[in-house]
OpenMM code with the backbone's topology and positions (N, CA, C; nanometers):
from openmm import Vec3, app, unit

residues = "UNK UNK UNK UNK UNK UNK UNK UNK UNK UNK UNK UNK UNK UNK UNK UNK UNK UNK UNK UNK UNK UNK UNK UNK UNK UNK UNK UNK UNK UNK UNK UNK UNK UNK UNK UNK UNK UNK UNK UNK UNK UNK UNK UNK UNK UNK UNK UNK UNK UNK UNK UNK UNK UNK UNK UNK UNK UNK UNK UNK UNK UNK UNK UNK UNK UNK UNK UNK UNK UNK UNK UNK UNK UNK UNK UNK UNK UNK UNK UNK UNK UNK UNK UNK UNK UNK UNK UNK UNK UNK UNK UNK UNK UNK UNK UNK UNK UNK UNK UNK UNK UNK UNK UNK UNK UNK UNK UNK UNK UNK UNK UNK UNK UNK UNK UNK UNK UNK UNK UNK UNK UNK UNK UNK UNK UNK UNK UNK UNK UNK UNK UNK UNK UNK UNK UNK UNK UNK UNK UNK UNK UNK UNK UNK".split()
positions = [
    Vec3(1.5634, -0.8006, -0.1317),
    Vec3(1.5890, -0.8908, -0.2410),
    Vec3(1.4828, -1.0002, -0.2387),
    Vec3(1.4730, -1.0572, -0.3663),
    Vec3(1.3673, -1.1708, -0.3802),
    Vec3(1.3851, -1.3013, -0.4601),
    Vec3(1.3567, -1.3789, -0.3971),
    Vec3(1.3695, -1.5251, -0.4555),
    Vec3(1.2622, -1.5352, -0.4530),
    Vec3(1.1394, -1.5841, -0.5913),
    Vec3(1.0030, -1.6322, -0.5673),
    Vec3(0.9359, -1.5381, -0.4927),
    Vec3(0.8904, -1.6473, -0.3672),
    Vec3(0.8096, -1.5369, -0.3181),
    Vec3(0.8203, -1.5190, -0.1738),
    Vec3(0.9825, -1.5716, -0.1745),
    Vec3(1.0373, -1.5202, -0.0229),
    Vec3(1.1463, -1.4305, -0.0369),
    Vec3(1.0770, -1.3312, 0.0696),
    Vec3(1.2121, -1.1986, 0.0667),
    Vec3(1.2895, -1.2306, 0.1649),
    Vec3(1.4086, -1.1659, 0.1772),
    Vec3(1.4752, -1.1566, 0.2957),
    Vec3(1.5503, -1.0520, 0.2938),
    Vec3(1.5178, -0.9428, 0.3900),
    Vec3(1.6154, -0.8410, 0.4675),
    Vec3(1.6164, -0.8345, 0.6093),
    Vec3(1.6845, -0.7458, 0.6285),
    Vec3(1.7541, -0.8372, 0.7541),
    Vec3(1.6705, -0.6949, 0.8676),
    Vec3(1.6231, -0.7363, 0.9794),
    Vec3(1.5853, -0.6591, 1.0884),
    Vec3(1.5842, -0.5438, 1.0820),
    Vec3(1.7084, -0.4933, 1.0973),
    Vec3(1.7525, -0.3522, 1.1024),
    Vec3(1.7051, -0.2675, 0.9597),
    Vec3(1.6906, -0.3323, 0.8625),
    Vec3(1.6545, -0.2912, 0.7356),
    Vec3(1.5276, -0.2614, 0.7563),
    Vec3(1.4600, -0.3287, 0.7775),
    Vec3(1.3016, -0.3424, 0.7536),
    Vec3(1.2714, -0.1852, 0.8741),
    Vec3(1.3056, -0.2314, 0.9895),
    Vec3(1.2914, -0.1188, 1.1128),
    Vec3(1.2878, 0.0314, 1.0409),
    Vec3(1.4721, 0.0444, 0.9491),
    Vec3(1.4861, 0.2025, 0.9268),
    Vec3(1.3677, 0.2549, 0.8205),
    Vec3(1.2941, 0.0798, 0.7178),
    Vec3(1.1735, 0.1029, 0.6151),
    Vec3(1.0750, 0.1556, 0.6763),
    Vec3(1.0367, 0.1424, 0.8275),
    Vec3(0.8954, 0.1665, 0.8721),
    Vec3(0.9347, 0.3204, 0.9264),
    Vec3(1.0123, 0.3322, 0.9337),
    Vec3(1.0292, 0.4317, 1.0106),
    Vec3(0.9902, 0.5719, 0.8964),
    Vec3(1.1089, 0.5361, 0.8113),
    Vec3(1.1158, 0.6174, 0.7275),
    Vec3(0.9563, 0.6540, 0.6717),
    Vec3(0.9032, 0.5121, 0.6533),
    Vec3(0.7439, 0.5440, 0.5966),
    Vec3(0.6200, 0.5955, 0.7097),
    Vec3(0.6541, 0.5886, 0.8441),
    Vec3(0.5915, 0.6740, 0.9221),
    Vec3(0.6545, 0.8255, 0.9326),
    Vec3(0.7505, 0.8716, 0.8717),
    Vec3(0.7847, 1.0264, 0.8599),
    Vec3(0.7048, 1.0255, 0.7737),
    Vec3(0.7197, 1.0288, 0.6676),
    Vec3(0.6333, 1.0934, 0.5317),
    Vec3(0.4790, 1.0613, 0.5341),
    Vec3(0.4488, 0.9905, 0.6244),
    Vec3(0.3036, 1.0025, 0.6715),
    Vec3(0.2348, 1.1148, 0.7468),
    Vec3(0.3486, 1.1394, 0.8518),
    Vec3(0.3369, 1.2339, 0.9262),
    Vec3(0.3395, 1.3729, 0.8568),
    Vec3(0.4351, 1.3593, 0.7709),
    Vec3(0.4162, 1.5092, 0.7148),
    Vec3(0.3134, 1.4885, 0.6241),
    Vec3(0.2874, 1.4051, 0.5359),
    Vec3(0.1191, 1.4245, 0.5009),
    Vec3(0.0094, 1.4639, 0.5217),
    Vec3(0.0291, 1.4183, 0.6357),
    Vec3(-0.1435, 1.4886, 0.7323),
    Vec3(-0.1481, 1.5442, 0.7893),
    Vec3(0.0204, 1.6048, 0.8004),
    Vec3(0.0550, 1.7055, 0.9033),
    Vec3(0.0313, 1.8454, 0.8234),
    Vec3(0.0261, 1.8260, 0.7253),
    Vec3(0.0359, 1.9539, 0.5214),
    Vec3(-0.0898, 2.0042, 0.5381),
    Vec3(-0.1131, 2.1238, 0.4848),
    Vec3(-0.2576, 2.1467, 0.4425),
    Vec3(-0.1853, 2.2115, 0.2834),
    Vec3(-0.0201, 2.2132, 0.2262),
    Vec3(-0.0269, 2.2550, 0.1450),
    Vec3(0.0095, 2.1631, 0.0549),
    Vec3(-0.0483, 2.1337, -0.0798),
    Vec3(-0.0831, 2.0372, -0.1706),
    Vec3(0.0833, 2.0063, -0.2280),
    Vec3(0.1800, 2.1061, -0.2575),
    Vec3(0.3245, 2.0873, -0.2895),
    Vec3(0.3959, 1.9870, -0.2058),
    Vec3(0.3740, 2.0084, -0.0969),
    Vec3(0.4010, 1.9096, 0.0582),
    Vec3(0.3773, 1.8015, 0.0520),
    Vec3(0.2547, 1.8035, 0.0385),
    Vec3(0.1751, 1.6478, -0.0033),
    Vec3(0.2204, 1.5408, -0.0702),
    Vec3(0.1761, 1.5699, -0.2184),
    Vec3(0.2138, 1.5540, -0.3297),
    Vec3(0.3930, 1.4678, -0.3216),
    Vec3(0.4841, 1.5446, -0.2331),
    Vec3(0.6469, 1.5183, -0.2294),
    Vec3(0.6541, 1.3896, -0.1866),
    Vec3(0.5700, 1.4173, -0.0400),
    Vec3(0.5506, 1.3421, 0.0560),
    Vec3(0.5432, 1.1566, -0.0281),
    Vec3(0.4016, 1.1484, -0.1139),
    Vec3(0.3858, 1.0180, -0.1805),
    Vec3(0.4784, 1.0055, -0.2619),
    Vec3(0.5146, 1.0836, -0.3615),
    Vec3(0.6079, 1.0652, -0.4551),
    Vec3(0.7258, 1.0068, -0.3676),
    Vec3(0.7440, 1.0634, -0.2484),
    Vec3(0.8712, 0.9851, -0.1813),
    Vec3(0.8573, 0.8425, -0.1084),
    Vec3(0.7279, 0.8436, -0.1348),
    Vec3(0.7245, 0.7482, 0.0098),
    Vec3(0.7084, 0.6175, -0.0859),
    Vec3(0.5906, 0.6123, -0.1897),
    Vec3(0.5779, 0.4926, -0.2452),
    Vec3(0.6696, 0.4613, -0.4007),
    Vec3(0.6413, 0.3548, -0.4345),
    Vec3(0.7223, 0.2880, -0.5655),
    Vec3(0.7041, 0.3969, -0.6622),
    Vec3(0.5596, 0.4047, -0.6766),
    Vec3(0.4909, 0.5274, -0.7695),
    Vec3(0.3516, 0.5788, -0.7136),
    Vec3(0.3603, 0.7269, -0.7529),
    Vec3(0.2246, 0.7513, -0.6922),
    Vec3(0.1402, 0.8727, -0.8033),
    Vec3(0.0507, 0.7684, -0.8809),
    Vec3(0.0157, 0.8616, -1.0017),
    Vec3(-0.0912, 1.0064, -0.9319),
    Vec3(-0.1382, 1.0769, -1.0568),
    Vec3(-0.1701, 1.2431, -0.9819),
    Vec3(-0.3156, 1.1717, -0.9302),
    Vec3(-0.3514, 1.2937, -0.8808),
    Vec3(-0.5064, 1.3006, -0.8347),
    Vec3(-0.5238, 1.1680, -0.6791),
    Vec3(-0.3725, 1.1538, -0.6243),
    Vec3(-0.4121, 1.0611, -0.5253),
    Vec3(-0.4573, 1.1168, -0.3888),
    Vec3(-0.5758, 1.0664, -0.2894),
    Vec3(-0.6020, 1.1340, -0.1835),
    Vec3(-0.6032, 1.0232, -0.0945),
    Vec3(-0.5598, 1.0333, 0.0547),
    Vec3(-0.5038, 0.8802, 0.1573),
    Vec3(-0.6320, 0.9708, 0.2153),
    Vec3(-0.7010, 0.8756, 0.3254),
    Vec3(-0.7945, 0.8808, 0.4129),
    Vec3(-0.7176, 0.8810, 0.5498),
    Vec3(-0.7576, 0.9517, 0.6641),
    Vec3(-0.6890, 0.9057, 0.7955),
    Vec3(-0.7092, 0.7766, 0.8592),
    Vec3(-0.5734, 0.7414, 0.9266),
    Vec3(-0.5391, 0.6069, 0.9549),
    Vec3(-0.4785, 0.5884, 0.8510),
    Vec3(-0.4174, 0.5792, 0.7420),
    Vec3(-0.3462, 0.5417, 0.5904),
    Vec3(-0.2659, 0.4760, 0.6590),
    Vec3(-0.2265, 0.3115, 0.6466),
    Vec3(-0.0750, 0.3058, 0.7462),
    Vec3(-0.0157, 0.1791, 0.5921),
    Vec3(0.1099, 0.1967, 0.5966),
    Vec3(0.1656, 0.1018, 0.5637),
    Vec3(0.2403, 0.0746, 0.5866),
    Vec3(0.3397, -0.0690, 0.5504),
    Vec3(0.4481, -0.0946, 0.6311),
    Vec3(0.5833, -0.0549, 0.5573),
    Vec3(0.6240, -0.0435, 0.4802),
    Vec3(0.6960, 0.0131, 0.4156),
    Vec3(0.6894, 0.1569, 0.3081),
    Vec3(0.5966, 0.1263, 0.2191),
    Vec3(0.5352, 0.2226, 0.1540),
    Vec3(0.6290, 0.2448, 0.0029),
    Vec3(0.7575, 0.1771, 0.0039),
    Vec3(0.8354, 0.1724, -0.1464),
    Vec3(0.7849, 0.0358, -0.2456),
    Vec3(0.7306, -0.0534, -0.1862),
    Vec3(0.6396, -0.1891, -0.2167),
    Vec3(0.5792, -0.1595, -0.2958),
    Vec3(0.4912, -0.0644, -0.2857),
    Vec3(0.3402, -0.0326, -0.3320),
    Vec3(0.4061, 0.0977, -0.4540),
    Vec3(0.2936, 0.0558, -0.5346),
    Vec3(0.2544, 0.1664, -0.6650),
    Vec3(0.1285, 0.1688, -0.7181),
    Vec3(0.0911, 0.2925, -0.7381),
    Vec3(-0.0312, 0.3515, -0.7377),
    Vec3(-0.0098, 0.3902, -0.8683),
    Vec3(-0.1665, 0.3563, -0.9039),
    Vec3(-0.1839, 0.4610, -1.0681),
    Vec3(-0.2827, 0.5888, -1.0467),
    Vec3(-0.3072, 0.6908, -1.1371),
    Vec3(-0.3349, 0.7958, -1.1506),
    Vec3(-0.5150, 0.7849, -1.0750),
    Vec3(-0.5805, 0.8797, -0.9796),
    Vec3(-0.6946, 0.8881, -0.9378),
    Vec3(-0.7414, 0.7871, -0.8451),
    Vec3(-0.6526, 0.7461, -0.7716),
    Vec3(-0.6276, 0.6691, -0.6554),
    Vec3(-0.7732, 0.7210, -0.5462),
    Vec3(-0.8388, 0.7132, -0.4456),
    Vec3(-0.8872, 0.7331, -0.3301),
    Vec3(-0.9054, 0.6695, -0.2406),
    Vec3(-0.8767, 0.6359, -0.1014),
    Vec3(-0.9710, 0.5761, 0.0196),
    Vec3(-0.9981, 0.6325, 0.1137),
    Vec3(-1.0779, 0.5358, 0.1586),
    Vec3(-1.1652, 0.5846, 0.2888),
    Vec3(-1.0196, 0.6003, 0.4208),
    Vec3(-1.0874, 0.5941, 0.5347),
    Vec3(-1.0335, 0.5821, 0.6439),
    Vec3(-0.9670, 0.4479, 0.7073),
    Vec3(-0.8365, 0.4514, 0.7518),
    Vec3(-0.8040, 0.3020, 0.7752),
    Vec3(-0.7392, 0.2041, 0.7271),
    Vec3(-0.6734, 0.2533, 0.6147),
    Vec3(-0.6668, 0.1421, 0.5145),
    Vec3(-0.5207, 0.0995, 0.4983),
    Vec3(-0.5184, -0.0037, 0.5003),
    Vec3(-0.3649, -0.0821, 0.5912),
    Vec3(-0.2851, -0.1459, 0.4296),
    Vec3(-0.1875, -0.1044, 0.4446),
    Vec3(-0.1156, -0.2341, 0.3287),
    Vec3(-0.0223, -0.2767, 0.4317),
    Vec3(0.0100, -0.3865, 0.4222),
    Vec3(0.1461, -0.5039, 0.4439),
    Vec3(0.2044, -0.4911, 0.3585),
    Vec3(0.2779, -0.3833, 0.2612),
    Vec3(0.3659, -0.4373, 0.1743),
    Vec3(0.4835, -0.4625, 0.2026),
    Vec3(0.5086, -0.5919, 0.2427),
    Vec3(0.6135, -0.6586, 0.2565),
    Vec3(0.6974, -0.7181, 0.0709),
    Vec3(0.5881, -0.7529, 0.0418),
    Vec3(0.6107, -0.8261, -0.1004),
    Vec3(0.5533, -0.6578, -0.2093),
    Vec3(0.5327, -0.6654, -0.3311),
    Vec3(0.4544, -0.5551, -0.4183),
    Vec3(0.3494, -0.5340, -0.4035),
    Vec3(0.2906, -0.4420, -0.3903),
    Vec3(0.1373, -0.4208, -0.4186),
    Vec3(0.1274, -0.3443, -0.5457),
    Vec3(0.0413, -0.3754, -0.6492),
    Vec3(0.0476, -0.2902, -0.7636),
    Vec3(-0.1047, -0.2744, -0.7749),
    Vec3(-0.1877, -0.1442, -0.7575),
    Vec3(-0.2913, -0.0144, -0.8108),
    Vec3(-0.3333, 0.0431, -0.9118),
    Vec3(-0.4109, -0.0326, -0.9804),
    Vec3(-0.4514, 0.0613, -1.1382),
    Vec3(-0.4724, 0.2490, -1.0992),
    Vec3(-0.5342, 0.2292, -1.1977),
    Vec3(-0.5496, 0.3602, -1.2151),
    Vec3(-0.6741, 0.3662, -1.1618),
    Vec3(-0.7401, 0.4576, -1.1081),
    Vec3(-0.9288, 0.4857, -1.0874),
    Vec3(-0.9668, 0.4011, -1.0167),
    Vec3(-0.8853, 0.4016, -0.9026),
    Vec3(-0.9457, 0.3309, -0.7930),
    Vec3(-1.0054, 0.3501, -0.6652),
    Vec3(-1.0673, 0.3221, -0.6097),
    Vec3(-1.1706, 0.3253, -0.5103),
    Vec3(-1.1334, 0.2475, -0.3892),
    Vec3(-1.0498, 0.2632, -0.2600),
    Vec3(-1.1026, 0.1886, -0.1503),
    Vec3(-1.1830, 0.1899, -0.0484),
    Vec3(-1.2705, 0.1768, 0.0313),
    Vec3(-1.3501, 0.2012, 0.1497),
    Vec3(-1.2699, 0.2357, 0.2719),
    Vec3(-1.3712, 0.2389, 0.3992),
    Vec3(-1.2714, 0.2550, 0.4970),
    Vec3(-1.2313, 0.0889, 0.5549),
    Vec3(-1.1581, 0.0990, 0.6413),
    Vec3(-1.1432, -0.0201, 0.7420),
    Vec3(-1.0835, -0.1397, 0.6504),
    Vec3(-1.0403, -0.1013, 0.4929),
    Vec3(-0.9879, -0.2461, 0.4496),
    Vec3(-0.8301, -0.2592, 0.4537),
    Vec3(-0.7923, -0.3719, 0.4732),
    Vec3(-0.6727, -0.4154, 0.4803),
    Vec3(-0.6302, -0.5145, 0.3705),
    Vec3(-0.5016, -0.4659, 0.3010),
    Vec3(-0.4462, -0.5615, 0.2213),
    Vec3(-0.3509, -0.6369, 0.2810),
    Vec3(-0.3183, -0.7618, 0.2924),
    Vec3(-0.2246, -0.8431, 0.3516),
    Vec3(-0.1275, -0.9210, 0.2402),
    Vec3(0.0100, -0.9438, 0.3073),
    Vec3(0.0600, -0.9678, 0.1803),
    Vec3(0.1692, -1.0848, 0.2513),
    Vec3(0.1770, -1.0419, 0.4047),
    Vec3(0.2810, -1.1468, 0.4414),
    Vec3(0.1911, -1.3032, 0.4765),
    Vec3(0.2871, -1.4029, 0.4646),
    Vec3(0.2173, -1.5432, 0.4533),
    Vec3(0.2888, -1.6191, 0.6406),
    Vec3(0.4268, -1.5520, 0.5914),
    Vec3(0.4721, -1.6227, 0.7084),
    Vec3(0.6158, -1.4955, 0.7297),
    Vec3(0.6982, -1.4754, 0.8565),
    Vec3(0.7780, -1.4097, 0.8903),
    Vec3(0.8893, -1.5222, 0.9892),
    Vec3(1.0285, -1.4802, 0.9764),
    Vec3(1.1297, -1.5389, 1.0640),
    Vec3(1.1997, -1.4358, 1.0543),
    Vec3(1.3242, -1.4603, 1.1927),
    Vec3(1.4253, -1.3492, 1.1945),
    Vec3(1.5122, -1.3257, 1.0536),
    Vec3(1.5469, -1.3843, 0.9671),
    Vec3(1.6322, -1.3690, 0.8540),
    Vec3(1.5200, -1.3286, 0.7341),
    Vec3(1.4108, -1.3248, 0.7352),
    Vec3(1.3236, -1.3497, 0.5818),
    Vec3(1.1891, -1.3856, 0.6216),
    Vec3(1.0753, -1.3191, 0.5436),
    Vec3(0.9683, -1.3746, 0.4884),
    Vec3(0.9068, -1.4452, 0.3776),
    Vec3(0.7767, -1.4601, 0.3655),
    Vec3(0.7495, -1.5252, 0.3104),
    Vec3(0.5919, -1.4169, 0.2538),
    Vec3(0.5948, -1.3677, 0.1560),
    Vec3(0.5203, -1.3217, 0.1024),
    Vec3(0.4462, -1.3323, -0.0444),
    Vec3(0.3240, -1.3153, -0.0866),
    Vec3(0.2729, -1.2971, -0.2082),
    Vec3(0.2325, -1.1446, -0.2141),
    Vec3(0.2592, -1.0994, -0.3762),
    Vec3(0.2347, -0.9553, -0.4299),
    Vec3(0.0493, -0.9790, -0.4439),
    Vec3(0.0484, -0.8410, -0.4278),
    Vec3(-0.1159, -0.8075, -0.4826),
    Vec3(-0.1648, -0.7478, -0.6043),
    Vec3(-0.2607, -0.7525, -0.7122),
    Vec3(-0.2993, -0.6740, -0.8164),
    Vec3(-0.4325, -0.6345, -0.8109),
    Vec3(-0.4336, -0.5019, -0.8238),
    Vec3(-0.5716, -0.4305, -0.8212),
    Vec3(-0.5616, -0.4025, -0.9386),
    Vec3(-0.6484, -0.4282, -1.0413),
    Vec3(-0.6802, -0.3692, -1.1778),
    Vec3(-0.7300, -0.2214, -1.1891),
    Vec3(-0.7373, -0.1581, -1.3150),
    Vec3(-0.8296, -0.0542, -1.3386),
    Vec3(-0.9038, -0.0559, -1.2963),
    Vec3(-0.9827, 0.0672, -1.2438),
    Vec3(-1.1505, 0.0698, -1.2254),
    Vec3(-1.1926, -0.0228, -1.1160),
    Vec3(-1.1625, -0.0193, -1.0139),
    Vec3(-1.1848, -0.1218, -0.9181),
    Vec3(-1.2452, -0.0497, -0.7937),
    Vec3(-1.3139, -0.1017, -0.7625),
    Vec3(-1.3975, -0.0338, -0.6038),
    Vec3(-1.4206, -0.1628, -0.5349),
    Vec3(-1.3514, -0.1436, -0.4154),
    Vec3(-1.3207, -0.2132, -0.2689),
    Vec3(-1.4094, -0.1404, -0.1893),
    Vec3(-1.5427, -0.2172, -0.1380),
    Vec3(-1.6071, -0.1533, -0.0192),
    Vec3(-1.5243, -0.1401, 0.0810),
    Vec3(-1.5808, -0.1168, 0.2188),
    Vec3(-1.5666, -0.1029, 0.3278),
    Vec3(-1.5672, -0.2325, 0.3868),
    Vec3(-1.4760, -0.2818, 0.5571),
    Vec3(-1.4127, -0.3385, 0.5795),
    Vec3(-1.3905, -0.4969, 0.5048),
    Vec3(-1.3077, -0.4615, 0.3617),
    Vec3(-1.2361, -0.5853, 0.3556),
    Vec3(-1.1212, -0.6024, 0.3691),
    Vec3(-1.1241, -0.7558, 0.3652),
    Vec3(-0.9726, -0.8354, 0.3701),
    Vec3(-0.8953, -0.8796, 0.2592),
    Vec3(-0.8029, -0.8094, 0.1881),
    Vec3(-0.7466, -0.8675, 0.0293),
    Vec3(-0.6230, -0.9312, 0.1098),
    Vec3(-0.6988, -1.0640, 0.0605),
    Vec3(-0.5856, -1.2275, 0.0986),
    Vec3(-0.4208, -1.2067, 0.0120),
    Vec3(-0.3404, -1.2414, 0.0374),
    Vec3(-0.1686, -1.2489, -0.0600),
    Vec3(-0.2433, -1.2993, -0.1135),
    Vec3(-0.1102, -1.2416, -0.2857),
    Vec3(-0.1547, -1.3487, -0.3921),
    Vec3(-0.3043, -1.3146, -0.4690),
    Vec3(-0.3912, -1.2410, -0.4696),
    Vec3(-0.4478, -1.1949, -0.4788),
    Vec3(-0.4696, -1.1153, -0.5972),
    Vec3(-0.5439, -1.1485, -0.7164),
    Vec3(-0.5640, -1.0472, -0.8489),
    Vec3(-0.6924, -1.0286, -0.8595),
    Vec3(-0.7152, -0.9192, -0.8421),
    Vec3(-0.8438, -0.8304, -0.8682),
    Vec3(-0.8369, -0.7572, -1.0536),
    Vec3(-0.9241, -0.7877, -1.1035),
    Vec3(-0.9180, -0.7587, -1.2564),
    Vec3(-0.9742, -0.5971, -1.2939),
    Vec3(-0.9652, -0.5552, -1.3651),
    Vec3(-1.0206, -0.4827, -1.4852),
    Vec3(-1.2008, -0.4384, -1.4316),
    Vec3(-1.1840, -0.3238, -1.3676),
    Vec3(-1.3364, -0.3002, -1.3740),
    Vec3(-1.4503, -0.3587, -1.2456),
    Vec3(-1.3314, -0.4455, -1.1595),
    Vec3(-1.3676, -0.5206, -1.0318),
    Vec3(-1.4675, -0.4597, -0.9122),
    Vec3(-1.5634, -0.5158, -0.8835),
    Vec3(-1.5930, -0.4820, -0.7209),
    Vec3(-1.5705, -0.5773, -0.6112),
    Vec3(-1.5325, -0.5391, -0.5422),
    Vec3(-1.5333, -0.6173, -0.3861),
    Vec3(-1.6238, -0.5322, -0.3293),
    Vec3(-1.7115, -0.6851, -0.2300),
    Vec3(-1.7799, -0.6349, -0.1940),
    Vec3(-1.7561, -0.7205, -0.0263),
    Vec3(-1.8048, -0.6580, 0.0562),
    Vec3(-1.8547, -0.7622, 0.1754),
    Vec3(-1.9003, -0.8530, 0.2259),
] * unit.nanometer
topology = app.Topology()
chain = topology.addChain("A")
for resn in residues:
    res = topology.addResidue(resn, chain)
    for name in ("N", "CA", "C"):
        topology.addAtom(name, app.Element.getBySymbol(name[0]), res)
């Protein structure tokens, strides 16, 4: 649940979230068959439009946070915190080694997070850092 831009669930919640989102990782890269795959994101994240491909290392912390639009790719490595939303245009590009961060602050009852926006058409080199709070526009590069 969310007030602003502090969530709060409670321990045990968050634990059975990671868990659950390290199975469907596992069977991801564990697949070589595309039906498998394919289930795998559709289950794991908010949304996961077609043509998406994860790089090894893919980790996130929940993985229902996040939604992806259609022709998604990254490199190797590439971390979300979605604690708060992450929202993914369509035709996007990440490098390896980047990390999106989203938590600001954590306590035993609740955090404290900002959502992220990646626009259309966006290419994220290799190792960056996308700060919370964070809107990347329409057609964007990050660069190093």
């Amino acid at each position: 649940m969310s007030i602003g831009n502090y969530y709060f669930e409670r321990i045990e919640y968050r634990i059975s979230k990671r868990v659950r989102a390290e199975n469907f990782l596992a069977k991801y890269f564990g697949s070589t068959d595309e039906k498998i795959r394919r289930i795998c994101l559709a289950s794991l994240f908010g949304s996961a439009g077609q043509n998406m491909e994860l790089g090894r290392g893919f980790h996130c912390e929940f993985g229902n946070n996040t939604y992806f639009g259609r022709d998604f790719s990254c490199g190797e490595n590439l971390q979300i915190d979605d604690h708060a939303p992450v929202y993914i245009g369509k035709n996007v590009h990440i490098g390896n080694n980047v990390r999106i961060k989203i938590l600001l602050s954590a306590g035993k009852e609740g955090y404290t997070a900002k959502p992220v926006y990646i626009g259309d058409d966006v290419s994220i080199d290799d190792n960056v850092v996308i700060e919370p709070g964070l809107v990347i526009g329409y057609n964007g590069i990050v660069k190093n």
